[in-house]
Backbone bond lengths (Angstrom), bond angles and torsions (degrees), N, CA, C in turn:
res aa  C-N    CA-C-N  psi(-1)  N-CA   C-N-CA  omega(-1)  CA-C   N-CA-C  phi
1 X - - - 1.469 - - 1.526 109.69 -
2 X 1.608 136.48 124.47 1.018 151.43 162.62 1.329 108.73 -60.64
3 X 1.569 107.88 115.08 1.757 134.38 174.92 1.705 101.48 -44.73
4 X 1.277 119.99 -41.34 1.406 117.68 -167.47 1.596 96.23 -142.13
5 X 1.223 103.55 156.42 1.852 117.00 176.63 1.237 106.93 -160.84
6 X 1.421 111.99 148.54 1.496 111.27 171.69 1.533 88.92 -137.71
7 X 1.673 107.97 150.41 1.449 110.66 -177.28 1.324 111.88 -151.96
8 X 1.721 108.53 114.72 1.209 127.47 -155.18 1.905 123.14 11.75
9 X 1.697 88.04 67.09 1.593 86.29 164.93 1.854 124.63 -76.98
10 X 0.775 93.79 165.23 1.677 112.98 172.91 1.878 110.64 -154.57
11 X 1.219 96.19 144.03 1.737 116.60 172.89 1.323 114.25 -132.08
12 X 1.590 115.84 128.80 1.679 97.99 176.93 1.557 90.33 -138.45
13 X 1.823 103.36 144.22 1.618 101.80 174.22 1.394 97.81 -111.53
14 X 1.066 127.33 124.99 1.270 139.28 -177.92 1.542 99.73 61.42
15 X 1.435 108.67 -140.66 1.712 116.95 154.94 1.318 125.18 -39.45
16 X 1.224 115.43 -18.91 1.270 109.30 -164.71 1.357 128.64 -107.78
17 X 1.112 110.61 82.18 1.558 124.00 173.07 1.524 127.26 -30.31
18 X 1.629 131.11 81.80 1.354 123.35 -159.34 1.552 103.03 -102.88
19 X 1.555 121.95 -8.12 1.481 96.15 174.46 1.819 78.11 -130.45
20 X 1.986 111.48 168.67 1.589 100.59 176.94 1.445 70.72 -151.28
21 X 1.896 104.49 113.60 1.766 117.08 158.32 1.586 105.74 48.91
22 X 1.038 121.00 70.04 1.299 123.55 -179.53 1.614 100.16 -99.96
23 X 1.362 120.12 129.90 1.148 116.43 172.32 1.288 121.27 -135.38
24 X 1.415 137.93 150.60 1.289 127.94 163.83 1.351 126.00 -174.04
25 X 1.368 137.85 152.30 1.561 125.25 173.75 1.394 118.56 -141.20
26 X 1.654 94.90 135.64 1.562 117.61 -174.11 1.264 101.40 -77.47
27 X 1.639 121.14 167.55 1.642 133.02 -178.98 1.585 96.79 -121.94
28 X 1.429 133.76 156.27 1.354 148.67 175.48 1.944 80.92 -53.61
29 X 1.590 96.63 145.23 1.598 90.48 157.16 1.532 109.22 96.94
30 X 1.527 107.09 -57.45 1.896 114.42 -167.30 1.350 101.92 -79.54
31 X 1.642 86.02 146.36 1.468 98.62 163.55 1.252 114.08 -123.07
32 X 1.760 101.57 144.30 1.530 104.90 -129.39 1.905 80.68 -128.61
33 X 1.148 129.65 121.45 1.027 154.34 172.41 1.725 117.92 -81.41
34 X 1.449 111.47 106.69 2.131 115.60 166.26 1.383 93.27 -105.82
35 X 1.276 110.02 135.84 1.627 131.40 167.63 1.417 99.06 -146.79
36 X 1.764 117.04 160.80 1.031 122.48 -140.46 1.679 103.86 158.63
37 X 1.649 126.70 144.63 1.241 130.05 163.69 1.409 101.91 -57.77
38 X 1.673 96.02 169.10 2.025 95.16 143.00 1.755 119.54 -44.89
39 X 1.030 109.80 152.56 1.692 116.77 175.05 1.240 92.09 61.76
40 X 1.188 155.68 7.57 1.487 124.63 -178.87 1.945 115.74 -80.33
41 X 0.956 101.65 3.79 1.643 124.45 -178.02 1.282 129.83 56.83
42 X 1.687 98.72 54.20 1.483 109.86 173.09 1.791 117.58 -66.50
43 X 1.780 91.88 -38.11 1.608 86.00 -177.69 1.493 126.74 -69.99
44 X 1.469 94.29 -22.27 1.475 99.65 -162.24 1.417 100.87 -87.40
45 X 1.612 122.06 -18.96 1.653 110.98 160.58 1.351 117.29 -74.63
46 X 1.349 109.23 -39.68 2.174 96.15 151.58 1.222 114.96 -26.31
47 X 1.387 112.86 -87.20 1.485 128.38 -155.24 1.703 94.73 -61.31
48 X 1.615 115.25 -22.54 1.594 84.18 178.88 1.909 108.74 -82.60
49 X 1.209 107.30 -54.80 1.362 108.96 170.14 1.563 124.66 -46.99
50 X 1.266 126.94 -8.46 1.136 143.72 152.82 1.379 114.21 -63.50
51 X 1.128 122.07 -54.53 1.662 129.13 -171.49 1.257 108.97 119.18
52 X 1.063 131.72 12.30 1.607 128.30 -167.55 1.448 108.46 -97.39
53 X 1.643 122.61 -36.57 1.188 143.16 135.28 1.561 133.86 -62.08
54 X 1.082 112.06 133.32 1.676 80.69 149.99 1.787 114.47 -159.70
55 X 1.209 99.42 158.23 1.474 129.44 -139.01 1.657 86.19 -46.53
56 X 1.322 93.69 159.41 2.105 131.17 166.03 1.414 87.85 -82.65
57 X 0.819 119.97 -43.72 1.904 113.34 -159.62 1.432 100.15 -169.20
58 X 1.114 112.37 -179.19 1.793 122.92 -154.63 1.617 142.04 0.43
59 X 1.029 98.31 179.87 1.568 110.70 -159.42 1.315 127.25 -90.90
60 X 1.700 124.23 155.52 1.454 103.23 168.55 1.698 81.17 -149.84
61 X 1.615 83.85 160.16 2.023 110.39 -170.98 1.824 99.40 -136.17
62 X 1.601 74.07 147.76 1.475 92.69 -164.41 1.845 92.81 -115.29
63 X 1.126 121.15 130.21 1.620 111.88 -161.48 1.784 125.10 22.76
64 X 0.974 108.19 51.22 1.601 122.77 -174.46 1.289 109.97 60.99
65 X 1.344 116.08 20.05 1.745 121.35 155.39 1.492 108.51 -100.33
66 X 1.630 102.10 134.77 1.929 119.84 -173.16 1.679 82.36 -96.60
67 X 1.968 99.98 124.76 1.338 118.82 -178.00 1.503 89.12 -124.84
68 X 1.146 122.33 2.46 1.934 117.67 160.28 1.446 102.83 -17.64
69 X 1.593 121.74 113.79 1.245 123.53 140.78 1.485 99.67 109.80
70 X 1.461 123.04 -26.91 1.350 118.60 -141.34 1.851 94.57 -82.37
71 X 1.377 110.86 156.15 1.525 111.39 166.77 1.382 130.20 -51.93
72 X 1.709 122.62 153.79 1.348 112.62 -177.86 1.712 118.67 -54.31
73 X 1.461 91.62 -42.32 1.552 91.74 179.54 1.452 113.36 -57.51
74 X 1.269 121.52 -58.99 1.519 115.05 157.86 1.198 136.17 -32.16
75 X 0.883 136.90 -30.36 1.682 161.71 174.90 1.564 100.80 -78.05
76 X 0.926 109.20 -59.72 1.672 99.73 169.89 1.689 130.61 -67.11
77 X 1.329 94.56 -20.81 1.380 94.65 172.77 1.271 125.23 -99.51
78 X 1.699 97.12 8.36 1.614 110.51 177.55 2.106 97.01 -103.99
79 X 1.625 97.04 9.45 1.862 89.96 -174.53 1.290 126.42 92.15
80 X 1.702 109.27 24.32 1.646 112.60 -166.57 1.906 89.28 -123.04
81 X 0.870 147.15 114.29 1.744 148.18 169.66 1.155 102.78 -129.12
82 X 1.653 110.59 135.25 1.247 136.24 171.99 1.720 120.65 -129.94
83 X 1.460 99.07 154.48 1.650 108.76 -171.21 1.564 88.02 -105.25
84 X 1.569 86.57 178.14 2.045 95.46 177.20 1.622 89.63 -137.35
85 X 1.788 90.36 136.81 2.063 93.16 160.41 1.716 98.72 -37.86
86 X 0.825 134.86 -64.33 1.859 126.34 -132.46 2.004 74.72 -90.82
87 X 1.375 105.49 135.23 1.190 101.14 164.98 1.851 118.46 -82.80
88 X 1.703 101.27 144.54 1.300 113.04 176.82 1.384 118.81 -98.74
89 X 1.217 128.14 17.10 1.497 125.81 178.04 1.056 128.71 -57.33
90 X 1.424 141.51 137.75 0.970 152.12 -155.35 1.921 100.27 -89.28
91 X 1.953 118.87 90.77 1.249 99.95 -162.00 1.618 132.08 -84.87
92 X 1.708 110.64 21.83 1.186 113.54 -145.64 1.722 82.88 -125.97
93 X 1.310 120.00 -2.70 1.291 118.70 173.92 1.191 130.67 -128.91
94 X 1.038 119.37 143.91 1.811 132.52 -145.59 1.752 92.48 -61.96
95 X 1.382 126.14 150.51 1.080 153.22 156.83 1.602 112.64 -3.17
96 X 1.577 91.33 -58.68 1.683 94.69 -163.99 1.347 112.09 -103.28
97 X 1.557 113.78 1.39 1.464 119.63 156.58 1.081 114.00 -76.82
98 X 1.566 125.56 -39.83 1.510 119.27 155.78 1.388 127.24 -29.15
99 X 1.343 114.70 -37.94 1.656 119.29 -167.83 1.894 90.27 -98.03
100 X 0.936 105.69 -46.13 1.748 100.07 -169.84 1.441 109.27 -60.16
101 X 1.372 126.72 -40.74 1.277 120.14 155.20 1.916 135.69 -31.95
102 X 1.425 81.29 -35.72 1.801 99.62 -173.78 2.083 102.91 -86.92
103 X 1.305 97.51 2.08 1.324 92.72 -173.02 1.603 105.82 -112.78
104 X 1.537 124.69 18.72 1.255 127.36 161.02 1.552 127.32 -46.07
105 X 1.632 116.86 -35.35 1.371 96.73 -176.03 1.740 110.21 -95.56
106 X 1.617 103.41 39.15 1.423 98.66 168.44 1.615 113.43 -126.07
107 X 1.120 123.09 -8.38 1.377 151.50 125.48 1.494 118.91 -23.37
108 X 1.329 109.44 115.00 1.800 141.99 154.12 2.026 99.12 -58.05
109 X 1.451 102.99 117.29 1.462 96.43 165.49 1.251 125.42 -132.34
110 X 1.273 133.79 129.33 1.247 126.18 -160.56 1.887 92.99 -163.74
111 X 1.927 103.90 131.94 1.283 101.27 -177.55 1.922 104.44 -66.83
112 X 1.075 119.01 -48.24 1.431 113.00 -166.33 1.509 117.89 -47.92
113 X 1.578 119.09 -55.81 1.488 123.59 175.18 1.617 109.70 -58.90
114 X 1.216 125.77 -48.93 1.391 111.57 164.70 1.587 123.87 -43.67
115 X 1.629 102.66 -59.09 1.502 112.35 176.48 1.233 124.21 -35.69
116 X 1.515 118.25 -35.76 1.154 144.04 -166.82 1.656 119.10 -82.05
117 X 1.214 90.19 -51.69 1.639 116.40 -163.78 1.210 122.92 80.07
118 X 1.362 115.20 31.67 1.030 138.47 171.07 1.763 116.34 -9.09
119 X 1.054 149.76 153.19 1.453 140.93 168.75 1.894 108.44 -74.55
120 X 1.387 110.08 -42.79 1.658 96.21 168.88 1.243 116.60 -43.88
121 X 1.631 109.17 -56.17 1.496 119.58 -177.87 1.741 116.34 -44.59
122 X 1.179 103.06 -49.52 1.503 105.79 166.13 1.800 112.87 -47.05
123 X 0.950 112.55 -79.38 1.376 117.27 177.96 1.336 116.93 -30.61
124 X 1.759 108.33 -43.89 1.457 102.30 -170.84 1.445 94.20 -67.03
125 X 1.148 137.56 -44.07 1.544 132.99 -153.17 1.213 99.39 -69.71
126 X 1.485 130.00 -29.20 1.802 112.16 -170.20 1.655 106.48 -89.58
127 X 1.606 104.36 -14.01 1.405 90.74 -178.01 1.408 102.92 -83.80
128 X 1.212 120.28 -19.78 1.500 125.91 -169.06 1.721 107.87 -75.70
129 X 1.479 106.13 -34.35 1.785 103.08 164.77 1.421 103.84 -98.11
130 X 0.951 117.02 1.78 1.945 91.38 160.70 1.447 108.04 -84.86
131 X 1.286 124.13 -50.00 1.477 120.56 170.66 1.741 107.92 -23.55
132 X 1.555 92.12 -80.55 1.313 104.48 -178.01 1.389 119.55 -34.17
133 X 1.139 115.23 -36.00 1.760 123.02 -167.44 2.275 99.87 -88.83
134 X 1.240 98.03 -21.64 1.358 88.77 158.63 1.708 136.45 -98.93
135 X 1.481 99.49 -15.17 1.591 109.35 139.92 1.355 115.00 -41.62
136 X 0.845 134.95 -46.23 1.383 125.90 -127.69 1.469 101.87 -131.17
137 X 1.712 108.38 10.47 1.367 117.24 153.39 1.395 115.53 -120.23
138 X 1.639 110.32 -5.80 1.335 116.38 142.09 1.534 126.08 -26.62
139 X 1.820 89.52 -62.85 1.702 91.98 -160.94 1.868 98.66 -115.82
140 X 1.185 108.37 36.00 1.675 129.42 141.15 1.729 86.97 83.22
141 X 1.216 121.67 37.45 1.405 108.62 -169.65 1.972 97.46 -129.78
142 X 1.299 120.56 51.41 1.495 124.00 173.94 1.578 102.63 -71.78
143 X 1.136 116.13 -43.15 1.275 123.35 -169.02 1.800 118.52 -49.41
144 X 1.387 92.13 -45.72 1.010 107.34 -174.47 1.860 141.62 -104.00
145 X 1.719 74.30 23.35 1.694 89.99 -172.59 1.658 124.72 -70.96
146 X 1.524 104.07 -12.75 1.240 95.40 168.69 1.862 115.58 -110.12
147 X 1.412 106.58 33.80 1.606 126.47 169.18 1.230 89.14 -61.70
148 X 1.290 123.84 134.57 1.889 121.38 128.09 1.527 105.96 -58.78
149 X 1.583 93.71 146.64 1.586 95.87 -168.56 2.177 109.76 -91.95
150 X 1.185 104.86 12.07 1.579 99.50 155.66 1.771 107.60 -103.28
151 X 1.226 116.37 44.29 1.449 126.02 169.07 1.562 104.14 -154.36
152 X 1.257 127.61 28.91 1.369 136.80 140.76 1.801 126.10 -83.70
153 X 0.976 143.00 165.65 1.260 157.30 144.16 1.190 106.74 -34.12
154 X 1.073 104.66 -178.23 2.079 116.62 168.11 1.236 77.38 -98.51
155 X 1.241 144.45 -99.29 1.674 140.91 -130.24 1.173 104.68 -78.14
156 X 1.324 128.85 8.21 1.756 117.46 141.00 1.174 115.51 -81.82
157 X 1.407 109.05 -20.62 1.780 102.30 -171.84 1.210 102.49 -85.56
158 X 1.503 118.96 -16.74 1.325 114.29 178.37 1.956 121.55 -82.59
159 X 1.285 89.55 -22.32 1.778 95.39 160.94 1.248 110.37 -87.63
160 X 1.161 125.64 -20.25 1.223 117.87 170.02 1.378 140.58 -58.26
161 X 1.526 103.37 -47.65 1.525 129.78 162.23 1.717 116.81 -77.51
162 X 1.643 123.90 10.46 0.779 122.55 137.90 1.613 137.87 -78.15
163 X 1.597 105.90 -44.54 1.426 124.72 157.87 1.281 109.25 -50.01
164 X 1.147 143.95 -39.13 0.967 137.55 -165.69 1.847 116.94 -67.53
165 X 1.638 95.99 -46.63 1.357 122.54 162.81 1.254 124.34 -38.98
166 X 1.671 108.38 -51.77 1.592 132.91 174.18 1.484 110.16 -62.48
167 X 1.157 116.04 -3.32 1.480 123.25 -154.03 2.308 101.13 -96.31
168 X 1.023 84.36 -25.97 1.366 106.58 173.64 1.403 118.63 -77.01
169 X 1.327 120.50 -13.86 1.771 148.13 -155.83 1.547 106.35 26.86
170 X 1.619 121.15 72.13 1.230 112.47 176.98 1.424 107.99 -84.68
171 X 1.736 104.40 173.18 1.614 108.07 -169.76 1.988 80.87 -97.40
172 X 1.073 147.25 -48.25 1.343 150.06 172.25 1.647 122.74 -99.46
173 X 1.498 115.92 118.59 1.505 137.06 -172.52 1.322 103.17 -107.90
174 X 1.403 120.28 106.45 1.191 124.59 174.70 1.597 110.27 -88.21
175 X 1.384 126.57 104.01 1.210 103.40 178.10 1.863 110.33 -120.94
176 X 1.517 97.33 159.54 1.527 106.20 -153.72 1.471 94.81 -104.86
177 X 1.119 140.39 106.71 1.275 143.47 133.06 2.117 90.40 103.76
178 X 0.896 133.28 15.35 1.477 147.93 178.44 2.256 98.14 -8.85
179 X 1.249 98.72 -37.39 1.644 100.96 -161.80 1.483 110.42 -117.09
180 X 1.998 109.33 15.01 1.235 101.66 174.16 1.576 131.51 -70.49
181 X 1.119 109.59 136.61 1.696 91.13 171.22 1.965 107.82 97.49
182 X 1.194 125.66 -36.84 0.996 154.40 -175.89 1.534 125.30 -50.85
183 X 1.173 144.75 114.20 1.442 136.08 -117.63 2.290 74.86 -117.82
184 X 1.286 135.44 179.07 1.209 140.14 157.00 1.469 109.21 -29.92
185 X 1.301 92.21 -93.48 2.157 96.83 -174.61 1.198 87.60 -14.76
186 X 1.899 120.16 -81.78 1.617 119.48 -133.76 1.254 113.02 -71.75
187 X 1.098 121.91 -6.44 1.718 129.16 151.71 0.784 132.15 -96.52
188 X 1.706 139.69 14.73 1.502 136.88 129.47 1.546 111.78 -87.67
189 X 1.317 122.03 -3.07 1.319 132.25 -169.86 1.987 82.58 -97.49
190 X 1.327 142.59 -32.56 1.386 140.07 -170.49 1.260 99.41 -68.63
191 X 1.876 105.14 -69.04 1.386 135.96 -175.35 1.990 109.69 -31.73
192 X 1.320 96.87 -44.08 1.481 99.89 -164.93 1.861 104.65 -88.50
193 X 1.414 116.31 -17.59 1.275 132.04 164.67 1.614 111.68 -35.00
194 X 1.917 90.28 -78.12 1.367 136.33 -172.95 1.330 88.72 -51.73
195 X 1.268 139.69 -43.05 2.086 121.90 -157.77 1.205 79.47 -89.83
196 X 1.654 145.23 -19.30 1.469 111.47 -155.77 1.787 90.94 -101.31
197 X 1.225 106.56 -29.24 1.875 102.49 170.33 1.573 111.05 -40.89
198 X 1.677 93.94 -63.67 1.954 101.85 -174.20 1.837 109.25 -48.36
199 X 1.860 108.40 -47.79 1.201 98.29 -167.19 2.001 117.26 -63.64
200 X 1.678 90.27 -19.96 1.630 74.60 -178.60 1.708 121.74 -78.39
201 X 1.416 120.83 1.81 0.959 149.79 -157.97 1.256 146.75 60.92
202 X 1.631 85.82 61.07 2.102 96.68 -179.35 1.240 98.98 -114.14
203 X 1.422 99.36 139.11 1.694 103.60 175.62 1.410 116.99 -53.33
204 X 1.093 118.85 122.77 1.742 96.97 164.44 1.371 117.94 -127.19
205 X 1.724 115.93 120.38 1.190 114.87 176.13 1.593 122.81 -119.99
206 X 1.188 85.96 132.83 1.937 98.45 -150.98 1.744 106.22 -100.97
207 X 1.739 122.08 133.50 1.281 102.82 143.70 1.545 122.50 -112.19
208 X 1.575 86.64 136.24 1.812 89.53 -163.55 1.911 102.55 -132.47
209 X 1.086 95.00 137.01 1.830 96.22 165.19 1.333 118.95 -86.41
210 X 1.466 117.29 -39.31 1.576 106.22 170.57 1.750 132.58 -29.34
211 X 0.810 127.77 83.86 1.302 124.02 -133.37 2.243 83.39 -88.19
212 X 1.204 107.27 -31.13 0.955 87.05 -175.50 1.555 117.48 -65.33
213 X 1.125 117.46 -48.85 2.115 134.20 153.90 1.046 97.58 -9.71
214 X 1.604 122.22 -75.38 1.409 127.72 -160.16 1.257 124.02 -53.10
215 X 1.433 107.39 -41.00 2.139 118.98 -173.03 1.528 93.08 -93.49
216 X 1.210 139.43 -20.95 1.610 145.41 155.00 1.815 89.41 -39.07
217 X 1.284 94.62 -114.19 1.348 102.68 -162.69 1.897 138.16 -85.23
218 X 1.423 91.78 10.51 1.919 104.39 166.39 1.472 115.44 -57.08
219 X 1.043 109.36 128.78 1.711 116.66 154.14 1.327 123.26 -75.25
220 X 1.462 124.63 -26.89 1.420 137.83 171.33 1.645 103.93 -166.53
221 X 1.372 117.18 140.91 1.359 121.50 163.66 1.320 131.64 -117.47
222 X 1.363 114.04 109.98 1.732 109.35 -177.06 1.725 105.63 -79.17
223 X 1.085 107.05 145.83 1.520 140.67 -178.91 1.143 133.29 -108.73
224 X 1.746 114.50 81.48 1.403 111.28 177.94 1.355 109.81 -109.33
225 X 2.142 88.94 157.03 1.659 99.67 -170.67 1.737 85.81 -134.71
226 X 0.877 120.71 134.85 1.536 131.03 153.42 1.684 107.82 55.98
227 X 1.298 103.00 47.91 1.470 139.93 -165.61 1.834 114.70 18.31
228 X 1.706 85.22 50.88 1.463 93.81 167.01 1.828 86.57 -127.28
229 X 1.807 99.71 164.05 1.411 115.02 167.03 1.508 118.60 -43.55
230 X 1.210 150.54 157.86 1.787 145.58 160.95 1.891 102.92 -125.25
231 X 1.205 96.42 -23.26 1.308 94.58 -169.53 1.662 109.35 159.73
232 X 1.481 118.01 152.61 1.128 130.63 170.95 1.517 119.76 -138.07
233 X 1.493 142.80 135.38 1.025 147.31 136.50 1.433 107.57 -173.96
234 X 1.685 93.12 -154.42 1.821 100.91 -177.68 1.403 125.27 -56.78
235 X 1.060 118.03 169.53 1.439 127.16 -158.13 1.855 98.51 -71.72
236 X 1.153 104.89 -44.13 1.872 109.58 164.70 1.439 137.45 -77.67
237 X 1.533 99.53 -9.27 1.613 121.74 154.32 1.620 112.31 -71.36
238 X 1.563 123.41 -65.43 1.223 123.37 166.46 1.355 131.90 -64.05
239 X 1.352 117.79 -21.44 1.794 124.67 175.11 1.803 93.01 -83.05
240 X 1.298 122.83 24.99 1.683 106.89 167.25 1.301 98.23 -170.74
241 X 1.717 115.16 22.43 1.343 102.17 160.72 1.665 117.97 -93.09
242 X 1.448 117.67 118.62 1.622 116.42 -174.36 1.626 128.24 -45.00
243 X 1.766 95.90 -18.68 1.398 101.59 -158.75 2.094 87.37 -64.53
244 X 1.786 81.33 -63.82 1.985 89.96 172.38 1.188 131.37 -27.10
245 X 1.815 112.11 -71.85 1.524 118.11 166.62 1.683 103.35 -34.94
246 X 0.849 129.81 -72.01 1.498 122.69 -171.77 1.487 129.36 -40.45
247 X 1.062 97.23 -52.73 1.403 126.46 -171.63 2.128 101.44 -80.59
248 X 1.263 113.60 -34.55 1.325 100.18 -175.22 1.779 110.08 -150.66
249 X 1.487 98.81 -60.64 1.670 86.51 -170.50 1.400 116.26 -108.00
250 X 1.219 108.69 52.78 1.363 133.96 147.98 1.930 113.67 38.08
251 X 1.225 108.58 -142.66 1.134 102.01 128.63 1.810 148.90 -72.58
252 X 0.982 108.41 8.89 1.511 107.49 -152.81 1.740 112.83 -78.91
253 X 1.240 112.37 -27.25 0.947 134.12 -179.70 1.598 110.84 -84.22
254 X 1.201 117.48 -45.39 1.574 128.10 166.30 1.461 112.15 -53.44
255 X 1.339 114.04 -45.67 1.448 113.75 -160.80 1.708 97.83 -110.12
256 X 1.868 111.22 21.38 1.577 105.96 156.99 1.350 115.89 68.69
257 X 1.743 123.85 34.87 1.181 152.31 -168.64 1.714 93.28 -83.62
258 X 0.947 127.24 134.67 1.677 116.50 157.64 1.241 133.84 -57.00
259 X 2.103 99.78 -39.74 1.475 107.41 178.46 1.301 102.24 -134.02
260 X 1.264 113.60 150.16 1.445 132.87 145.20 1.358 128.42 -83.33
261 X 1.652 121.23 133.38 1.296 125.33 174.78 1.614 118.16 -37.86
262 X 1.320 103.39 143.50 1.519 98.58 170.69 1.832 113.11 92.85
């Protein structure tokens, strides 16, 4: 059974048709690569498979459960978590409150035992920062768990707001643009994140322009152009399929470019 599926979606706003039968399915483990020009409607199949949208027509399953339609919060508690290009971190709070926050829907809540300080309540809180504190040696950042997070880097905040994601323990991590903005280091510092997410076995399906990132570490890459399919497979199937080169990564990828337009 495929961790993630999408099955022939479509979205249209008014006239305008932004996704047409898009289909595809992730495995526990893979990391699953969307590339695409501008407009080719990578985000907006995020935001639909996210819940922020939702579909003109067809379906998507989350371990052979149909989460069509359902809310983000729902979606996560069915094992689906997603990041955003623009980071959302919370910047006025330390590192590992960032992640302990993200660990609410595993949490008992009740005003009285809190009010109280109940002894469960205790317990829940240390298991809830030990989690957190092993996130956060996940994505190589122990050091810095009691940082407030407007005294991090960008590419800590950007592992950061992945952990944070993880914090939810989904079986699929959708993450949006993971290596934007991101100088060398902080994109082999993502890259090496991302293999240790896939190896523990969460899906992760990423949209990323780094084109070099992408043929690095994809298991298969789907390819949208003008929010229809162009093509899907391995990173050496798509770096020499003509329809692609034409249509998007040109040379850039051939001649060992980091990024591609778009």
């Amino acid at each position: 059974m495929s961790a993630f599926s999408v099955e022939d979606v479509s979205i249209a706003f008014g006239g305008l048709k932004a996704l047409q039968n898009i289909s595809f399915a992730v495995e526990p483990g893979e990391i699953f690569a969307i590339i695409g020009p501008n407009g080719a409607g990578k985000t907006t199949l995020f935001n639909v498979v996210s819940g922020l949208y939702r579909p003109t027509q067809g379906r998507f399953f989350v371990n052979g459960a149909d989460v069509t339609g359902l809310p983000p919060h729902a979606l996560a508690a069915r094992g689906l978590s997603r990041t955003f290009q623009n980071l959302q971190v919370f910047t006025r709070m330390s590192a590992i409150d960032n992640i302990m926050v993200g660990r609410h829907l595993h949490e008992r809540h009740g005003v009285l035992p809190h009010l109280f300080a109940l002894p469960a309540v205790r317990r829940q809180n240390r298991a809830t920062r030990a989690k957190a504190m092993e996130l956060l040696a996940l994505v190589g950042m122990m050091d810095f768990a009691e940082r407030q997070a407007d005294g991090l880097a960008y590419g800590q905040l950007k592992r950061l707001e992945i952990a944070r994601a993880l914090a939810t323990e989904p079986k699929v991590l959708l993450l949006d643009e993971p290596a934007a903005g991101c100088n060398a280091v902080e994109t082999r510092d993502i890259d090496n994140v991302i293999q240790k997410v896939a190896a523990s076995g969460v899906s992760v399906v990423l949209v990323e322009h780094d084109m070099r990132l992408v043929m690095k570490i994809s298991h298969r890459i789907h390819v949208l152009d003008g929010g229809r399919t162009l093509a899907e497979g391995t990173s050496d199937a798509i770096r020499n399929d003509p329809a692609v080169i034409a249509a998007y990564l040109g040379g850039a990828v051939r001649g060992g470019d980091a990024h591609a337009s778009g």
